[in-house]
ZAFI-197618 format. One record per residue (C-alpha): residue in one letter; z, y, x. Coordinates in Angstrom, 2 decimals, decimal comma. Layout:
N
   resn         w         v         u
      A         Z         Y         X
...
END
This chain:
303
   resn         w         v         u
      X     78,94     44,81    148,54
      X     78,79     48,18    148,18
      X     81,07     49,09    151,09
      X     79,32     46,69    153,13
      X     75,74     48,39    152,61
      X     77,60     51,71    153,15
      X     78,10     51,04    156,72
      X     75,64     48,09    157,81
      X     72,85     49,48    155,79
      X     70,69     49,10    158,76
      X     71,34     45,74    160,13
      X     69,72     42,61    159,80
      X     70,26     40,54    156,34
      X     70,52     37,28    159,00
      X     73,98     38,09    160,18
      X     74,80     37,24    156,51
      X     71,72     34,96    155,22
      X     69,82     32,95    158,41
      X     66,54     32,89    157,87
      X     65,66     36,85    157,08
      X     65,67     38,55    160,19
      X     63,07     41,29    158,99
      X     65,21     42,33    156,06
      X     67,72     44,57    155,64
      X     71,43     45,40    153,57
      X     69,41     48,70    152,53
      X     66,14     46,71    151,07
      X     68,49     45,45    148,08
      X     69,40     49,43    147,11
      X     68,43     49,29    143,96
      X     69,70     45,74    143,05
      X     73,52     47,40    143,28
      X     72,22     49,86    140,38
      X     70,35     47,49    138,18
      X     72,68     47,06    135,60
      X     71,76     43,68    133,30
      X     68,90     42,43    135,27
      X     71,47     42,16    138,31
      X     73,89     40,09    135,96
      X     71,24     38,02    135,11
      X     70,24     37,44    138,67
      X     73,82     36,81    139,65
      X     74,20     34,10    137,04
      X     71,14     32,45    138,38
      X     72,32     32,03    141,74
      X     75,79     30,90    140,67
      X     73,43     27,83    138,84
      X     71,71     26,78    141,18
      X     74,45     25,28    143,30
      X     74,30     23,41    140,20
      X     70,93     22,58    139,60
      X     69,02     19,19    140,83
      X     66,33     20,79    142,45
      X     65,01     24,44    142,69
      X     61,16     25,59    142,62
      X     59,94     28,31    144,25
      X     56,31     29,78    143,50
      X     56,02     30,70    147,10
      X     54,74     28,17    150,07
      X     56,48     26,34    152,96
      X     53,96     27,90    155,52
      X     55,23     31,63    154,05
      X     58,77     31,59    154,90
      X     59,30     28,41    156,40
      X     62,65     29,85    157,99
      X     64,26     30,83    154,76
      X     63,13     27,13    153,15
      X     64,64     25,22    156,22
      X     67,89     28,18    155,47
      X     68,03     27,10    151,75
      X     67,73     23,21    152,79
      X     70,73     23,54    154,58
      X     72,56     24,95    152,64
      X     71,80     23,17    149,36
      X     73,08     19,98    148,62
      X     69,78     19,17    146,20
      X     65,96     19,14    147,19
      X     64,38     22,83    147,60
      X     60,55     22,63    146,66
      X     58,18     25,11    147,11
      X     55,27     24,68    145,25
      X     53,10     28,13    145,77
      X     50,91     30,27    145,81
      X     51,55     30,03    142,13
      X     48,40     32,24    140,82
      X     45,66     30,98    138,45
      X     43,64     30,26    141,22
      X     41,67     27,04    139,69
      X     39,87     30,13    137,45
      X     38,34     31,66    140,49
      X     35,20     29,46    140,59
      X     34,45     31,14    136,93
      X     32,30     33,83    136,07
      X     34,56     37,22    135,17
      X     34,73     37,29    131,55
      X     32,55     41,06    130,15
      X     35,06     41,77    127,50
      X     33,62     45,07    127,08
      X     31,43     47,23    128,60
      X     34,00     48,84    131,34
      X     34,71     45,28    132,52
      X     30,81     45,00    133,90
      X     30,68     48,23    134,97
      X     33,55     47,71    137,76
      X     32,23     44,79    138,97
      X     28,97     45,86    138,91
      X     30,10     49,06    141,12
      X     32,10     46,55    143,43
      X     29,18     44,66    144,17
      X     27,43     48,11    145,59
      X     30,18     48,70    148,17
      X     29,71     47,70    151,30
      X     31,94     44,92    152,89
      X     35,81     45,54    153,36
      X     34,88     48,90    152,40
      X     37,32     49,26    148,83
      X     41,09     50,24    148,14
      X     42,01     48,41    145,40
      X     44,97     50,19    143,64
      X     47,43     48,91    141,70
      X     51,18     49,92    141,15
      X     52,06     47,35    138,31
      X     52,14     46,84    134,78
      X     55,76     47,52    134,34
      X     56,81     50,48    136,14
      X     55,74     53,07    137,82
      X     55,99     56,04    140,02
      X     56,67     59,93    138,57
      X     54,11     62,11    137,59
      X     54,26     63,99    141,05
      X     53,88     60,94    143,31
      X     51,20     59,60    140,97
      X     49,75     63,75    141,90
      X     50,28     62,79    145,75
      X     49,12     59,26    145,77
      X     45,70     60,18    143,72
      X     45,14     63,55    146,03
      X     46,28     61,10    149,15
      X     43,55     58,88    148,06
      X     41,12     61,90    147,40
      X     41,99     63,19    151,02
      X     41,41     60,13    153,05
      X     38,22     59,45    151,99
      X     37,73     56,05    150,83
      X     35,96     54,02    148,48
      X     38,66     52,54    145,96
      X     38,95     50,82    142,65
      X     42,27     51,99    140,71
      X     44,11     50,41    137,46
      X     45,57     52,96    135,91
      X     47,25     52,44    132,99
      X     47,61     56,14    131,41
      X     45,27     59,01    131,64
      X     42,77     56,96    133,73
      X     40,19     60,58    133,39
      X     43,04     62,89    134,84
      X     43,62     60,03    137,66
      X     39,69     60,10    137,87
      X     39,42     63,85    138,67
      X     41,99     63,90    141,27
      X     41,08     61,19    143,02
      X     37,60     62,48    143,46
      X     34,10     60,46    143,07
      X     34,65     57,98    146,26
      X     35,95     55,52    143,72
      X     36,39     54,16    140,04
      X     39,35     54,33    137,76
      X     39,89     51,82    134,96
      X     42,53     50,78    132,44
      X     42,43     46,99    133,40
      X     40,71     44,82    135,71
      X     40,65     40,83    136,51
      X     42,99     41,54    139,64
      X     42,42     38,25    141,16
      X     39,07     37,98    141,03
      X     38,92     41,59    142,36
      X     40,65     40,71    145,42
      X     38,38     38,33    146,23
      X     35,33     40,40    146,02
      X     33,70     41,10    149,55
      X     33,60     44,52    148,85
      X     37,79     44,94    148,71
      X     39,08     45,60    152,05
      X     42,74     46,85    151,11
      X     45,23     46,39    148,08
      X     47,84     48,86    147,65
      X     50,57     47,76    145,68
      X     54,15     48,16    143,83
      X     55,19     44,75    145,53
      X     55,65     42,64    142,69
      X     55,95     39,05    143,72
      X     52,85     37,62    141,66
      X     51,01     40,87    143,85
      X     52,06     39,75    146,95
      X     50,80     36,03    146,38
      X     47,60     37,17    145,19
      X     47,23     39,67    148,53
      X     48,33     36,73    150,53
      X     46,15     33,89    148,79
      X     43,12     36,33    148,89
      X     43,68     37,37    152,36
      X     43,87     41,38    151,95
      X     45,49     43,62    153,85
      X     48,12     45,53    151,48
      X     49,37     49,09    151,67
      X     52,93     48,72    150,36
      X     54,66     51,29    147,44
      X     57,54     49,66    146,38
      X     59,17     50,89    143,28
      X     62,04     48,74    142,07
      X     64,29     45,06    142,05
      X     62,52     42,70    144,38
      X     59,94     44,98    145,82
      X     61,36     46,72    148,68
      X     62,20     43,52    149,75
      X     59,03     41,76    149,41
      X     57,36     45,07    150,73
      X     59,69     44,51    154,30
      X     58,28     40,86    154,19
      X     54,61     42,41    153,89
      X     55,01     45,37    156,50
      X     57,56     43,41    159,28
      X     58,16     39,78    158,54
      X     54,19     38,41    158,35
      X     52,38     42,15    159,44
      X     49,89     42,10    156,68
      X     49,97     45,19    155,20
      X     51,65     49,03    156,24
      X     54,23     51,13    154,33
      X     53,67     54,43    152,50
      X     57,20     55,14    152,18
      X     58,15     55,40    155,63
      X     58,00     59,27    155,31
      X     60,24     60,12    152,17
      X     59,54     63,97    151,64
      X     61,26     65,95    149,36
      X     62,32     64,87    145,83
      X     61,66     61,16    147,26
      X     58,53     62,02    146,87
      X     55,67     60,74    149,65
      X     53,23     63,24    150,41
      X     49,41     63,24    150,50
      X     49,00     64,11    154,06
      X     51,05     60,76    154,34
      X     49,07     58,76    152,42
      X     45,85     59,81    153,51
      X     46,59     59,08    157,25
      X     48,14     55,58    156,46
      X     45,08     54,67    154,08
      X     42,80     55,64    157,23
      X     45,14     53,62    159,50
      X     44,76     50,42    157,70
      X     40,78     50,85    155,99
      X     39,38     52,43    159,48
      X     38,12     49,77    162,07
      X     40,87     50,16    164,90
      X     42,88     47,35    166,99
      X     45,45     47,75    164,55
      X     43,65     47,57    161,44
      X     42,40     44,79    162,82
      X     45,21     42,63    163,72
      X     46,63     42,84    160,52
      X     42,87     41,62    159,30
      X     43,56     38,64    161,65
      X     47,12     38,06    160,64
      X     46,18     38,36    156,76
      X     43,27     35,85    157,00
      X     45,58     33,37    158,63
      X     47,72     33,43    155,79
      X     45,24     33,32    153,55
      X     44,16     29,69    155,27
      X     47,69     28,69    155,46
      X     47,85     29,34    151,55
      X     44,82     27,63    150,61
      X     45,65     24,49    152,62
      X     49,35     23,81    150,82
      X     47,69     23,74    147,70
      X     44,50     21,44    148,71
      X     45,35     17,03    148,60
      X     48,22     16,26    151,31
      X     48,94     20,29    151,72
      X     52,91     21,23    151,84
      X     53,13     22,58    148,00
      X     50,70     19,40    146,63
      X     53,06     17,45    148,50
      X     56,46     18,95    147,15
      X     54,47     19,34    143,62
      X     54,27     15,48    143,79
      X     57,41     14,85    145,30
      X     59,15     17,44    142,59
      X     57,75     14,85    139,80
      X     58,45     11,82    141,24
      X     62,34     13,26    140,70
      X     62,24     14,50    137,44
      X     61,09     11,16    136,71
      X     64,09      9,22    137,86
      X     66,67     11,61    136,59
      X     64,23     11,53    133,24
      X     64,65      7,55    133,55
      X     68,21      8,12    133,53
      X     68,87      9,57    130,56
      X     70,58      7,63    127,55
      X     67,46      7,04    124,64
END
């Protein structure tokens, strides 16, 4: 594999796997150096030729070529059954833990519409100290009104960012990209992310760090056109500059034909979400059909 991304890095995954014609052999970099977690990941695909059916927490309507891919390939039923997010909470009031937790959403509901960066860049990992430096001086540059989770010195990430915006330790992230006042969401790329951008309809700013996140980021950026990269222009040290980041912050928060379009594009995906999960939608339907399985092979069974 390693030879192979050496001299196709460039070229479309779907000369090898139909159904991703945005992705690329370099998007799964950092899978080749991820030690255990790859071993664990290959063992999980060498299962599932195995397995009686296979789940997937993302929706038909989302990658209905890959689905239709996987279908043919696989000799047992492939059900997705996304956007799998705690969406049935939504309708509830956000919880004031503590003081902090009324404060943000009291701030949010100040902003004007579409007007907020949310930032977020996981719970997991995260970036060095000097892209953190660019990303928060980026953010200070550009101008914009943002909300950001950080999860260290949230007062040094404060002063650089400037007073456009809040930084907090936590936040209810869900409920936050629903608010009227959130017009952006820049994120690591993490899968349950990406569902939650897509389910709530906001355009994303991509940062990928790690695993599955450079390729979910190319599904953001050039498979459904929701969001725009930061890393396009690597500096030195693999480090992104602020110029960068301010200008691509503008580019998507800034009311231009292309800020726009990806509006357009991310609302329609955040219909197409909420209808598979509503009676008769595509995930209800495989939900039901998924049960109706493990049923009969339950039935089978010796007591």
């Amino acid at each position: 594999m390693l030879c192979v991304y050496a001299i196709d890095a460039d070229k479309p995954l779907e000369q090898f796997v139909p159904g991703l014609s945005s992705m690329r052999l370099a998007d799964f970099r950092t899978f080749s150096s991820a030690g255990t977690p790859l071993k664990r990941a290959l063992e999980a695909f060498y299962w599932v030729r195995k397995a009686q059916c296979v789940l997937f927490t993302s929706f038909y309507e989302l990658e209905a070529c890959v689905i239709d891919a996987l279908r043919s390939e696989l000799s047992c039923p492939v059900y997705p059954v996304g956007p799998s997010i705690p969406y049935m909470t939504l309708e509830e009031k956000p919880k004031l833990l503590n003081r902090s937790n009324k404060d943000y959403f009291d701030w949010l509901d100040s902003q004007p519409k579409n007007s907020v960066l949310y930032v977020s860049l996981g719970s997991f990992l995260s970036v060095s100290s000097s892209q953190l430096d660019e990303i928060a001086m980026g953010l200070h540059a550009s101008e914009t009104r943002f909300l950001w989770v950080a999860r260290g010195d949230s007062s040094r990430v404060q002063e650089m960012s400037g007073v456009m915006g809040l930084v907090v330790p936590w936040c209810d992230q869900l409920k936050v990209l629903c608010h009227p006042s959130v017009g952006g969401f820049l994120t690591h790329c993490g899968w349950n992310s990406t569902l939650e951008g897509v389910f709530t309809g906001v355009p994303m700013l991509t940062f990928p760090i790690f695993w599955d996140q450079p390729p979910d980021s190319r599904l953001i950026v050039d498979e459904w056109k929701v969001g725009l990269s930061l890393k396009e222009k690597v500096g030195k040290d693999n480090v992104v500059g602020r110029e960068e980041i301010a200008k691509t912050i503008k580019r998507l928060m800034e009311d231009t034909v292309e800020s726009r379009e990806i509006r357009r594009k991310a609302a329609e995906l955040r219909e197409a979400s909420h209808k598979a999960i509503e009676e008769g939608g595509s995930s209800c339907t495989n939900f039901n059909s998924f049960v109706r399985d493990l049923l009969v092979i339950m039935c089978r069974w010796p007591v």
